[in-house]
Structure formats: structure tokens, C-alpha cells
MIROGU-214879 format. One record per residue (C-alpha): x, y, z; residue number from 1. Coordinates in pm, whole numbers, plus 32768, in hexadecimal, padded with zeros to 4 digits. Layout:
N
<node><x>X</x><y>Y</y><z>Z</z><nr>NUM</nr></node>
...
***
This chain:
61
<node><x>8000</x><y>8000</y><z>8000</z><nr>1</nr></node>
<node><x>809F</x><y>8170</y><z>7F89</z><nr>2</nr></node>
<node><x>8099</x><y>8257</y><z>8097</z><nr>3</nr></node>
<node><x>7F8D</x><y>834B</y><z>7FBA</z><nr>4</nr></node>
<node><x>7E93</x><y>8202</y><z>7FAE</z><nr>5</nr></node>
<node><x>7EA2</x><y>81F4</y><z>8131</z><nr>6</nr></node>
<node><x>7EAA</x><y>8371</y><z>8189</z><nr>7</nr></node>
<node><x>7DB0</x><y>83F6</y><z>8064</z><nr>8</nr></node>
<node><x>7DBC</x><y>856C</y><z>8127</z><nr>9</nr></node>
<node><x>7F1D</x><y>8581</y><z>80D7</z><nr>10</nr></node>
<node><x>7EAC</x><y>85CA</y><z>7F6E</z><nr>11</nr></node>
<node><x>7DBA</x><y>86EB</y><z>7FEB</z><nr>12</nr></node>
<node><x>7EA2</x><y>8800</y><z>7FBE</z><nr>13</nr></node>
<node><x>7DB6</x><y>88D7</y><z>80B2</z><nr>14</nr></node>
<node><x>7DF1</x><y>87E0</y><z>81F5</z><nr>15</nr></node>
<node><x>7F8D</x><y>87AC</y><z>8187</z><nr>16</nr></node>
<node><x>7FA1</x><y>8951</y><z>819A</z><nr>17</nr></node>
<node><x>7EDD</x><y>892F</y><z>82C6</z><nr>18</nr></node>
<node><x>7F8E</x><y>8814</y><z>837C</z><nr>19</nr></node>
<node><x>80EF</x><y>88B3</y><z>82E9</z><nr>20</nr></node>
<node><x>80C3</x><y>89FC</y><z>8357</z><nr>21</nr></node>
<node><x>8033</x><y>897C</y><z>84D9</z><nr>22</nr></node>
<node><x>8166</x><y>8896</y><z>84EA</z><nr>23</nr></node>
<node><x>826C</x><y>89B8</y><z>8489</z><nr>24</nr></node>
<node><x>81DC</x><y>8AE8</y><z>8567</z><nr>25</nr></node>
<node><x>81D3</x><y>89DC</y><z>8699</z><nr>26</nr></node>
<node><x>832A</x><y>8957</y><z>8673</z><nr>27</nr></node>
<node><x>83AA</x><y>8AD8</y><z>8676</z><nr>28</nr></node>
<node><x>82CC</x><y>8B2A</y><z>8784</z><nr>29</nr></node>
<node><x>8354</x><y>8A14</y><z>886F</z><nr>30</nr></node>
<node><x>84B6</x><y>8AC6</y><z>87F5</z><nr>31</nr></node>
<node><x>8444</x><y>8C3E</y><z>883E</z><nr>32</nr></node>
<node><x>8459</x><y>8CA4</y><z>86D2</z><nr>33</nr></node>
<node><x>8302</x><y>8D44</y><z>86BE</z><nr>34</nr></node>
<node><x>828E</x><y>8D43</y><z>853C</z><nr>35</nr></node>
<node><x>8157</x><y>8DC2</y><z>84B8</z><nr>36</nr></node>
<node><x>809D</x><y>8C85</y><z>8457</z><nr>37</nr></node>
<node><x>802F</x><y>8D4E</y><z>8323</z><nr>38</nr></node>
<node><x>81BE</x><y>8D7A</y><z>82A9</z><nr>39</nr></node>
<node><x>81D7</x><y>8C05</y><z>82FD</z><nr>40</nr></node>
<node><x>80A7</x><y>8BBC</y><z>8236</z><nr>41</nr></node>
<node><x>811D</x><y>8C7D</y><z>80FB</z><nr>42</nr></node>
<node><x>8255</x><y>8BDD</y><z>80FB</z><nr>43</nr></node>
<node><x>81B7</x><y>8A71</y><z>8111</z><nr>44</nr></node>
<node><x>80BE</x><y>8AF9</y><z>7FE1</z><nr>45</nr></node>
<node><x>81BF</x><y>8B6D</y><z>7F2C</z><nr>46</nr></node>
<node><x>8289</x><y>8A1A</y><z>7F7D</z><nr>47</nr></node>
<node><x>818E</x><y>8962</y><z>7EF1</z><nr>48</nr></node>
<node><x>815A</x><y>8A15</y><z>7DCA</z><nr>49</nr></node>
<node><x>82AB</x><y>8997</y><z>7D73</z><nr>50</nr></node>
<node><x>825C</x><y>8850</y><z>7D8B</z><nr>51</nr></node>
<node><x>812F</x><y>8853</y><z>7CB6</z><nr>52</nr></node>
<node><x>8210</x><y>88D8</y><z>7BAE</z><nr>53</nr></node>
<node><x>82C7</x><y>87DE</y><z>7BD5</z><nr>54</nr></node>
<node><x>81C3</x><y>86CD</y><z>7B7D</z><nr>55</nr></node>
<node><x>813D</x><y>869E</y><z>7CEC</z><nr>56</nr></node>
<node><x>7FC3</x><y>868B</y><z>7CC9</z><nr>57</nr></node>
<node><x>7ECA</x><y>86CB</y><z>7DCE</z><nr>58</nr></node>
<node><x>7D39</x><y>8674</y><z>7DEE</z><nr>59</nr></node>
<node><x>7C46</x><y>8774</y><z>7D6F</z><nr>60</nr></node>
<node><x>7B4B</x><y>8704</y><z>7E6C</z><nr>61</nr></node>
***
């Protein structure tokens, strides 16, 4: 089983922004580097925009 068959959401590119950009602003929190979760959340848009031109597909659900 591919990991995408067993975790469908991972191809919802709403919940991987979501679940990136929680993930990132906690891990610098518990570090004291305070970032806007909206800078955070750009660069994790913007990330992913890179991937999709690079042939990585996502859901259009």
C-alpha cells in the first residue's frame, strides 16, 4: 500500500498547508522564534506551488 492510498488527505492540498503551517509555527514557538503564522503560511503556499510545477498533483475535491 503507497503511503497516498492509506493517507488520502495528504493529497488535499488545503489540510497539507494547514497541517504544514501548524507543525512549523509550533516547533518555533517551543524555540521562542515567534513567526506570524500568516508569513509561515505563505511560505508553505508558495512551497507548494513549486512542487506542483514540478509534476506533484493534488485533489480538486
Amino acid at each position: 500500500m503507497k503511503l497516498f492510498e492509506k493517507y488520502a488527505k495528504l493529497r488535499q492540498k488545503a489540510y497539507v498547508t494547514s497541517m504544514v503551517t501548524k507543525s512549523v509555527t509550533g516547533s518555533m514557538a517551543l524555540e521562542n522564534q515567534e513567526v506570524p503564522e500568516q508569513q509561515v503560511k505563505a511560505i508553505v503556499i508558495a512551497l507548494l506551488r513549486e512542487a506542483e510545477l514540478k509534476g506533484r498533483e493534488f485533489s480538486k475535491d
